[in-house]
C-alpha positions as a Markdown table, in Angstrom:
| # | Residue | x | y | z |
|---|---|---|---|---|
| 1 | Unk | -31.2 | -4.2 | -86.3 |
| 2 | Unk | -30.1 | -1.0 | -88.2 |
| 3 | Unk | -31.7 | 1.4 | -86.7 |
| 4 | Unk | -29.8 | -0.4 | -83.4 |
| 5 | Unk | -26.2 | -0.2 | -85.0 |
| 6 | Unk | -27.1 | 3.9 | -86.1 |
| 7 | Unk | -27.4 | 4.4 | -82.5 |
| 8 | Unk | -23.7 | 3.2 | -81.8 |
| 9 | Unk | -21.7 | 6.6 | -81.9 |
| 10 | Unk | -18.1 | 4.7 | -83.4 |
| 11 | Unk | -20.5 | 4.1 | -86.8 |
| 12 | Unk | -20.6 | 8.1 | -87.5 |
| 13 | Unk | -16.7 | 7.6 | -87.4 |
| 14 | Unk | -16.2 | 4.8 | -89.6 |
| 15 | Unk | -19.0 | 6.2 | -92.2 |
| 16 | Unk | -17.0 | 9.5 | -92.4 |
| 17 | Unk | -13.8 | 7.8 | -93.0 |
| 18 | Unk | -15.5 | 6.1 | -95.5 |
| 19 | Unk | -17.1 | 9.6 | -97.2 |
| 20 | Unk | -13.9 | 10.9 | -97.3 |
| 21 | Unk | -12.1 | 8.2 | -98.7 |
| 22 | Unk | -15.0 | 8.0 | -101.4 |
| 23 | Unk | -14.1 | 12.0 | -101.9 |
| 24 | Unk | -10.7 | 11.4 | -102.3 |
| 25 | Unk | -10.5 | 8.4 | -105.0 |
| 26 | Unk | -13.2 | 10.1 | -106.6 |
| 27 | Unk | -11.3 | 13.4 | -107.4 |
| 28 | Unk | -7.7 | 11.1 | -107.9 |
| 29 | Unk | -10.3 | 8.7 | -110.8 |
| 30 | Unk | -9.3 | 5.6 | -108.6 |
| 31 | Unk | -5.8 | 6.5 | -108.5 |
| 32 | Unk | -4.1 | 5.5 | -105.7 |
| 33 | Unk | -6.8 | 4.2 | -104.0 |
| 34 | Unk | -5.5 | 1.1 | -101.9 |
| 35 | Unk | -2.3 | 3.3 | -101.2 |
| 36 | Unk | -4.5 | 5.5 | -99.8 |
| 37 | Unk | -5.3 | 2.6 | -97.1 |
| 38 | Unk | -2.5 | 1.3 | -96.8 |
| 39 | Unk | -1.1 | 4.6 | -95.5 |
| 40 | Unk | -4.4 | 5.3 | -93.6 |
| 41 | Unk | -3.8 | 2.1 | -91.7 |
| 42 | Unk | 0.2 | 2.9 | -91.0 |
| 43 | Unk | -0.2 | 6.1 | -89.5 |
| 44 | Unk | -3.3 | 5.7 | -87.7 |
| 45 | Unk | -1.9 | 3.5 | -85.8 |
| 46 | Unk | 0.2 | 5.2 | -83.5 |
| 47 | Unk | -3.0 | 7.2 | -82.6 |
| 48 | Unk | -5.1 | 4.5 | -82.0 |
| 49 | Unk | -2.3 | 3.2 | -79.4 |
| 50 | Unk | -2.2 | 6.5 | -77.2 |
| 51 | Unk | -5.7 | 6.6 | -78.2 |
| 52 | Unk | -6.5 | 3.5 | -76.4 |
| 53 | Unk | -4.6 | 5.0 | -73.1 |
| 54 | Unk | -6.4 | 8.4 | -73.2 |
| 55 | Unk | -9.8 | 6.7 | -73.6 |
| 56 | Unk | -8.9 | 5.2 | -70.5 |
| 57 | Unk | -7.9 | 7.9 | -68.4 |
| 58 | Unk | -10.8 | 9.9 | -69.7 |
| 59 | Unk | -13.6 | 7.3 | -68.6 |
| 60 | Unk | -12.4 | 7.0 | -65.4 |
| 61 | Unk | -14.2 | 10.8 | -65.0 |
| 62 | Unk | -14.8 | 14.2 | -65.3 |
| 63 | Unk | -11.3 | 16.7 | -65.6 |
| 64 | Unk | -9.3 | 13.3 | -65.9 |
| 65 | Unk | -6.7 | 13.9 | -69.2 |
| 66 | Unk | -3.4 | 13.2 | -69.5 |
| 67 | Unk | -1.2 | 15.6 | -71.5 |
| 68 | Unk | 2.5 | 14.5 | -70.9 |
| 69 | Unk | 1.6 | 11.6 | -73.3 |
| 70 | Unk | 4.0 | 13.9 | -76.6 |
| 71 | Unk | 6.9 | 14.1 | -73.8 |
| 72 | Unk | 6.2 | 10.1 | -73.0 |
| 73 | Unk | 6.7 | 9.4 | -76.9 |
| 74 | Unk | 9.6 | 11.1 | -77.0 |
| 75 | Unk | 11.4 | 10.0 | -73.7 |
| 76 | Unk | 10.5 | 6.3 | -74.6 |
| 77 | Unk | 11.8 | 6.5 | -78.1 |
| 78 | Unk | 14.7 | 8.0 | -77.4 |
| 79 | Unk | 15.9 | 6.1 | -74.0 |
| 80 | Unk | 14.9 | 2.5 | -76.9 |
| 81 | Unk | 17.2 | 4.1 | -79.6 |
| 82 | Unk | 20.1 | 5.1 | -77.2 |
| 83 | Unk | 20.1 | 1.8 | -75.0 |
| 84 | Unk | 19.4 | -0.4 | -78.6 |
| 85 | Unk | 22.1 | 1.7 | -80.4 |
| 86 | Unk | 21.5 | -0.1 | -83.2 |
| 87 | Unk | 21.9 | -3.4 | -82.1 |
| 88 | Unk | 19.9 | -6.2 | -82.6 |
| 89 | Unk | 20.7 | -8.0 | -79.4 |
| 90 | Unk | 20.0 | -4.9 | -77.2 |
| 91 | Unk | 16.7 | -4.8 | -78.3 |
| 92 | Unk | 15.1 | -6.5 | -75.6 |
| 93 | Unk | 17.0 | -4.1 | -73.1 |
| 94 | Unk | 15.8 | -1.3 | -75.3 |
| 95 | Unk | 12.5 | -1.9 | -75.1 |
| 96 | Unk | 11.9 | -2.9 | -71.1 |
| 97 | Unk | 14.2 | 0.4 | -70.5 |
| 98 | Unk | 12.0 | 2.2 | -72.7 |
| 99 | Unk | 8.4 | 0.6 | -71.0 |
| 100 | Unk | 10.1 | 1.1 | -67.8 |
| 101 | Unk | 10.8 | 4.8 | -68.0 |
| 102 | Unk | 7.3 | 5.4 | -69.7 |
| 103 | Unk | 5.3 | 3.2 | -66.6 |
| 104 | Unk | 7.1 | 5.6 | -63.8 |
| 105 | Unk | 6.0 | 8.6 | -65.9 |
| 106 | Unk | 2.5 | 7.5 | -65.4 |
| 107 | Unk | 3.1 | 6.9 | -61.6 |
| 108 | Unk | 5.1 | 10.3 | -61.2 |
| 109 | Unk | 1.5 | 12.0 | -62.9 |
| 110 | Unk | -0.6 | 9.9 | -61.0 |
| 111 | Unk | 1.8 | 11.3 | -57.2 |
| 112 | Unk | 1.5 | 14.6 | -58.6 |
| 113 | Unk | -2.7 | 14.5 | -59.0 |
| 114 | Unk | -3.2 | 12.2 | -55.6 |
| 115 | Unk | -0.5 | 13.4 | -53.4 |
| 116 | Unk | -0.5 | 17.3 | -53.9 |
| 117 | Unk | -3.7 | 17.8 | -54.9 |
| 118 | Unk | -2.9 | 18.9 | -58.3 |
| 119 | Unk | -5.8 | 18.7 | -61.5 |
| 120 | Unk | -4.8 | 16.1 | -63.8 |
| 121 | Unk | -4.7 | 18.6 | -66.5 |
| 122 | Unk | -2.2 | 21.0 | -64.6 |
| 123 | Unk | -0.3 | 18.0 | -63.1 |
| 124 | Unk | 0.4 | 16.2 | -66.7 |
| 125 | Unk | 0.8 | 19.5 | -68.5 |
| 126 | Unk | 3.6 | 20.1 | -66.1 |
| 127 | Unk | 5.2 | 16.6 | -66.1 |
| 128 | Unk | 5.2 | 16.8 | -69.5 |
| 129 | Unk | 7.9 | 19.5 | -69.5 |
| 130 | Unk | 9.9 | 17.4 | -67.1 |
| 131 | Unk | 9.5 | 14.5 | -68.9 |
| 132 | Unk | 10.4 | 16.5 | -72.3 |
| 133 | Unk | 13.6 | 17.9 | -70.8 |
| 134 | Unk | 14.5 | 14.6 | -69.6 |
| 135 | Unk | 14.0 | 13.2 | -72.9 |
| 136 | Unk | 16.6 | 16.6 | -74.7 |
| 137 | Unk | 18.9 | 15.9 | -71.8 |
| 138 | Unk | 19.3 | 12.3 | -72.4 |
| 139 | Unk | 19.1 | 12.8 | -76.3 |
| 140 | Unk | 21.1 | 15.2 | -76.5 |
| 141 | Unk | 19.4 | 16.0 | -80.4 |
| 142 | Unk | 21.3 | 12.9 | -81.2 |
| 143 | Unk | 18.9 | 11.1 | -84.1 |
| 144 | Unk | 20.1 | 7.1 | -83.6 |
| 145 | Unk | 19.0 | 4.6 | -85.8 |
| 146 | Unk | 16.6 | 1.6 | -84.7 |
| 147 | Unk | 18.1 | -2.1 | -85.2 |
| 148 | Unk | 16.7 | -3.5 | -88.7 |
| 149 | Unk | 14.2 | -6.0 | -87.2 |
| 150 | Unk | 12.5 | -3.5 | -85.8 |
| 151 | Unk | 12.3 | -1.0 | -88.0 |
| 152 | Unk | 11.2 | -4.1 | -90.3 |
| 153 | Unk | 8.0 | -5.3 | -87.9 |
| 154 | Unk | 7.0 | -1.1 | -88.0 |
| 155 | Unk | 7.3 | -1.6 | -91.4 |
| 156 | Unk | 6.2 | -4.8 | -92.8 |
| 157 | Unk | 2.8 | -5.1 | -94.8 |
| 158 | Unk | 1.2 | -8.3 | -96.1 |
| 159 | Unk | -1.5 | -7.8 | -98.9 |
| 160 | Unk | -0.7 | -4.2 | -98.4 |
| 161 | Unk | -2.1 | -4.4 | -94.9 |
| 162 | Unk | 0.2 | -3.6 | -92.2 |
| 163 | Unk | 1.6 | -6.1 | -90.0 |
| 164 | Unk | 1.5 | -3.2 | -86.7 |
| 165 | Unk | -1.7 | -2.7 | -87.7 |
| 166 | Unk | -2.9 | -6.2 | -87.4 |
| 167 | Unk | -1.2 | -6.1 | -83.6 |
| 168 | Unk | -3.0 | -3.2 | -82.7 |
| 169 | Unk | -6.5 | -4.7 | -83.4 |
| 170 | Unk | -5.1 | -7.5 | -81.2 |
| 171 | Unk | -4.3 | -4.9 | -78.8 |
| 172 | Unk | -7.4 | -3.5 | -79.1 |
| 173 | Unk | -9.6 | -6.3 | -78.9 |
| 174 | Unk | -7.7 | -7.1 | -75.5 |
| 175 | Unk | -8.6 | -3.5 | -74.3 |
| 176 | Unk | -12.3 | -4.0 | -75.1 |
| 177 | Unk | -12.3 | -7.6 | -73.1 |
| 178 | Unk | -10.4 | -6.2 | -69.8 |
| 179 | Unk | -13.0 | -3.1 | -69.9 |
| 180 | Unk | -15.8 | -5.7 | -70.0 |
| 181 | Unk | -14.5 | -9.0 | -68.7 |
| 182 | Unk | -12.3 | -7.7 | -66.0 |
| 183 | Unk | -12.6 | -6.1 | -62.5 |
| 184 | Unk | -10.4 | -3.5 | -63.3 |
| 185 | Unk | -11.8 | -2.5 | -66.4 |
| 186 | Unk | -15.5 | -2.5 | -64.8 |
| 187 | Unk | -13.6 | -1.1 | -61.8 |
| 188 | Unk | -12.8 | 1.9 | -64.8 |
| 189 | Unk | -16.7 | 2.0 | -65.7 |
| 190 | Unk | -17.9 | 2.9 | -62.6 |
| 191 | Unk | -15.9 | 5.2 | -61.0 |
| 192 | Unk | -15.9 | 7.1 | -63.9 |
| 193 | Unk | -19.7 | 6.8 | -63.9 |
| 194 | Unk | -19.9 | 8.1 | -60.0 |
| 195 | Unk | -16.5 | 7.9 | -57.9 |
| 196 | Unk | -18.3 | 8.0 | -54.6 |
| 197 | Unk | -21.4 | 5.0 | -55.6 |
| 198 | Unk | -17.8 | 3.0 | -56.7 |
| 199 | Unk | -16.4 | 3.7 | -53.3 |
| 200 | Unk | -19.5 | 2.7 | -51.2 |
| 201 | Unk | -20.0 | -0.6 | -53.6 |
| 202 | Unk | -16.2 | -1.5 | -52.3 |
| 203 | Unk | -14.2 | -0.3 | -55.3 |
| 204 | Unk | -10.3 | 1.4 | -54.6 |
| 205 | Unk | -10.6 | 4.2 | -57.1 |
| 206 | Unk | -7.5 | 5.5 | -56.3 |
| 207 | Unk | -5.5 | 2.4 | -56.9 |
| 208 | Unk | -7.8 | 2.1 | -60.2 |
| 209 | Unk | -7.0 | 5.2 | -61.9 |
| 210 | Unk | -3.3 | 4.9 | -60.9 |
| 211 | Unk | -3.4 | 1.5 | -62.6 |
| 212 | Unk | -5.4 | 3.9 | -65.6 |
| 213 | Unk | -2.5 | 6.5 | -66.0 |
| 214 | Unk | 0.4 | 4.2 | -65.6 |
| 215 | Unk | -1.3 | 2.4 | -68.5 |
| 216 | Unk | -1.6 | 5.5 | -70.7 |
| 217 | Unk | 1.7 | 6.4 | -70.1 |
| 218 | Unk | 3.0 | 2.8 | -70.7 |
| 219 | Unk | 1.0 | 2.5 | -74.4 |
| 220 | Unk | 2.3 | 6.2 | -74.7 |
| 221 | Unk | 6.0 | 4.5 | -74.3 |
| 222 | Unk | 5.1 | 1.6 | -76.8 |
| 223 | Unk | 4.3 | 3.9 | -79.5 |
| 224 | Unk | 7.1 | 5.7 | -78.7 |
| 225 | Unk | 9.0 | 2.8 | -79.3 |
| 226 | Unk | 7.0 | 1.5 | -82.9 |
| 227 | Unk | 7.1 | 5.3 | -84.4 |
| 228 | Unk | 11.1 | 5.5 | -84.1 |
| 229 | Unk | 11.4 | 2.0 | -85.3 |
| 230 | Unk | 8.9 | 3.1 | -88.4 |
| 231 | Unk | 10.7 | 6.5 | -88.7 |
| 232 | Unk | 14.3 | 5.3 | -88.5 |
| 233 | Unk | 15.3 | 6.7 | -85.3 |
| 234 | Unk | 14.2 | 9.2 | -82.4 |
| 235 | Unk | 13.5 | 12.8 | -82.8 |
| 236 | Unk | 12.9 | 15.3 | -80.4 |
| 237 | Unk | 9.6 | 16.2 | -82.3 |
| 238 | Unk | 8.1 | 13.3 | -82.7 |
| 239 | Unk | 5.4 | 13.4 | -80.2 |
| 240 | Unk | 4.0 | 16.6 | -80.9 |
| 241 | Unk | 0.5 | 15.2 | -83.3 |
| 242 | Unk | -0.2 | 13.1 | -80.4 |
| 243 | Unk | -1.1 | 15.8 | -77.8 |
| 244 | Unk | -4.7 | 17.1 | -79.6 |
| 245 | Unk | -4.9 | 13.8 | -81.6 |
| 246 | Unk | -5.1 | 11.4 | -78.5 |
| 247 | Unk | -8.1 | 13.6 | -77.6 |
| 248 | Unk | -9.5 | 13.9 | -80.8 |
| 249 | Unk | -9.8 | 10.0 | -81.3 |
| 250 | Unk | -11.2 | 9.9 | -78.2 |
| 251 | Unk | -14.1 | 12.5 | -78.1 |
| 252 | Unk | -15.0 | 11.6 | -81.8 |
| 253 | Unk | -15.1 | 7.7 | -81.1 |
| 254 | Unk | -17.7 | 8.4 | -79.1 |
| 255 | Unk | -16.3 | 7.8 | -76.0 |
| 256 | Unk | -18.4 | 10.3 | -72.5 |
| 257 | Unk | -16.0 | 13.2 | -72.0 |
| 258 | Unk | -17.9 | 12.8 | -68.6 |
| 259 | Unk | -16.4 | 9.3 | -67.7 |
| 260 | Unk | -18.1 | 6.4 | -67.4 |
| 261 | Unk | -17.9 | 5.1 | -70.9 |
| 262 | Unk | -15.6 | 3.9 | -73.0 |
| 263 | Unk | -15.6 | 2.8 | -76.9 |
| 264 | Unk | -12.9 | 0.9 | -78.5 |
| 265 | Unk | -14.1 | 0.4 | -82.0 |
| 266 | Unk | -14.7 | 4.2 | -81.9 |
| 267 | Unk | -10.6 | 4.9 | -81.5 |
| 268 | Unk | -9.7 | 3.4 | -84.6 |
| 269 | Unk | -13.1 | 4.9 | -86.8 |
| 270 | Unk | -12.1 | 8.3 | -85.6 |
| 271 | Unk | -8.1 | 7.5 | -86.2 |
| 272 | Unk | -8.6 | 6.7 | -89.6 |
| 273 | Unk | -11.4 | 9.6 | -90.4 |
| 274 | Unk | -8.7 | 12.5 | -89.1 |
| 275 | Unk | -5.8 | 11.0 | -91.6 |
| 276 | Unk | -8.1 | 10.5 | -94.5 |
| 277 | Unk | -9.6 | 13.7 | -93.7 |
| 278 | Unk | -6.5 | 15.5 | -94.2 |
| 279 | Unk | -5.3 | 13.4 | -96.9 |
| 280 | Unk | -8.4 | 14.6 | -99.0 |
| 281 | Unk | -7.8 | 18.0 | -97.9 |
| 282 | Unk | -4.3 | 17.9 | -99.2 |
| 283 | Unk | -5.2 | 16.1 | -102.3 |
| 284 | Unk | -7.9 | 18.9 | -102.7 |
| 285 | Unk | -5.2 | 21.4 | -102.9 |
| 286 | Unk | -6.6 | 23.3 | -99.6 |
| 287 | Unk | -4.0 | 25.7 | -98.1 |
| 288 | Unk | -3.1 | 25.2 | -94.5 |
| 289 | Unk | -5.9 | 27.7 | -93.1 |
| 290 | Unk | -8.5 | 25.9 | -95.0 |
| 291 | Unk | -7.4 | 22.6 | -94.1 |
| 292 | Unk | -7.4 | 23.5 | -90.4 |
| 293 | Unk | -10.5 | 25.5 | -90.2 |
| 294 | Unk | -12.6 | 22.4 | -92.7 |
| 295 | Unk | -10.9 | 20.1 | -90.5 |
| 296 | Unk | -12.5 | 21.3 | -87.3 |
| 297 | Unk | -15.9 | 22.2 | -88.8 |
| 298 | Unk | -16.0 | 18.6 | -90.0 |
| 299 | Unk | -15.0 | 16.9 | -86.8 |
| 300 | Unk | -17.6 | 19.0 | -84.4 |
| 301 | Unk | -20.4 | 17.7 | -87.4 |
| 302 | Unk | -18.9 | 14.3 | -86.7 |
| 303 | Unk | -18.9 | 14.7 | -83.0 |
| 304 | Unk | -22.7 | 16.5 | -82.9 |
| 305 | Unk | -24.3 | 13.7 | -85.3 |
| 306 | Unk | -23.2 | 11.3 | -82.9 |
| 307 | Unk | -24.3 | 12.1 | -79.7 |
| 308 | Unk | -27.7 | 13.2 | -81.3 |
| 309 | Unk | -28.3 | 9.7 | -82.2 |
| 310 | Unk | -26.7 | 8.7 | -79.1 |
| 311 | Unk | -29.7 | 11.1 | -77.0 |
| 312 | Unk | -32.5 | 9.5 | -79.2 |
């Protein structure tokens, strides 16, 4: 049984997190330890939403990434603080204004990969800037403040656990059931396994990985939305973490870079091991070099323990 569970590349994750949290309370004495969670638990979050959209796009094979998902946070929280203007009852606009613009962002990548040929790295990389300049144009650097109820739910903790946090494990749990309960998210499986076997066995995997960016793009809009409510407003910045981080989760989860197979549990083991990791880091007193260069070192030793228990 445990030499079955070692095998599962998301434990290497959650067992780092857990070294490095060890590291860290051990240097503060047990100071600040449940703070420590708390905070661990607020701000991965956000990651483990576009997380859950780039593990998507990324099993559905080989070169498949999407890198407009910084410009989608951005557009998407400020188009929900602009149409909200903080307004309780406009909140509901706000939000399907916000989805809305995010979803065609994903369609508009999705035209630029299938209709001109483009590789989904160059075609996203370039929407991006579109989608960015939107977002400045729009803005117009204007920071707006999010109606309280919202910026209360991105907020809100119970027993010191967050309440956002609690709805994305209910997100989550939902992503791991349509990726093994659902046509499309078996449909997601095996073309990302072998596009051409998918094609022959009846599968569209064109309309499936159109489905697969509009969805990255769309989760990419609902974090958009949370981090503005949880930050008190839109900033033109506020997508930037998200570009590398999105990947990050992903690859360290343990979910094939090669398509074909996804891991859910991994998203939020790797989310939480990158903000304790630079929590200790910090707490170490490690200047911004060493925190950077430590930072990588450990995630590849991460990354490499898991796939060789994952060969074995």
């Amino acid at each position: 049984m445990m030499g079955k569970l070692l095998r599962q590349p998301w434990v290497y994750s959650f067992g780092a997190a857990i070294a490095v949290w060890l590291a860290t309370i051990a240097y503060t004495e047990g100071q600040g330890a449940g703070a420590i969670l708390t905070a661990a638990l607020s701000f991965a979050t956000f990651t483990i939403i576009v997380g859950l959209g780039q593990m998507m796009v990324i099993t559905t094979g080989p070169g498949n990434v999407d890198l407009s998902i910084p410009a989608t946070i951005t557009l998407s929280g400020v188009i929900a603080m602009k149409v909200m203007d903080e307004d309780t009852g406009r909140m509901a606009i706000g939000i399907l204004a916000a989805l809305g613009a995010a979803a065609a962002v994903g369609a508009f990548n999705y035209g630029l990969i299938r209709l001109l040929r483009i590789p989904p790295i160059i075609a996203t990389l370039s929407s991006s800037f579109l989608v960015l300049s939107t977002a400045i144009s729009y803005g117009r650097g204007i920071r707006i403040k999010p109606p309280e109820p919202l910026a209360q739910f991105a907020g809100a903790q119970v027993l010191g656990i967050p309440i956002m946090a609690v709805a994305v494990l209910a997100l989550s749990i939902a992503m791991a059931v349509v990726l093994s309960r659902t046509v499309y998210g078996r449909s997601v499986l095996a073309v990302g396994q072998n596009s051409r076997a998918a094609w022959l066995a009846g599968l569209n995997a064109g309309r499936t990985r159109f489905v697969t960016y509009v969805l990255s793009a769309f989760l990419a809009g609902v974090c958009g939305i949370l981090l503005s409510g949880f930050s008190r407003g839109a900033a033109l910045n506020m997508g930037e973490e998200f570009l590398l981080a999105s990947i990050a989760t992903v690859v360290i989860g343990g979910t094939s870079v090669a398509g074909g197979r996804a891991n859910v549990p991994g998203i939020w083991g790797a989310a939480l091991f990158m903000y304790l990791l630079v929590t200790m880091l910090n707490t170490f007193g490690a200047s911004a070099g060493v925190r950077l260069i430590l930072t990588g070192l450990m995630i590849i030793g991460v990354i490499v323990l898991a796939g060789g228990e994952e060969q074995r």
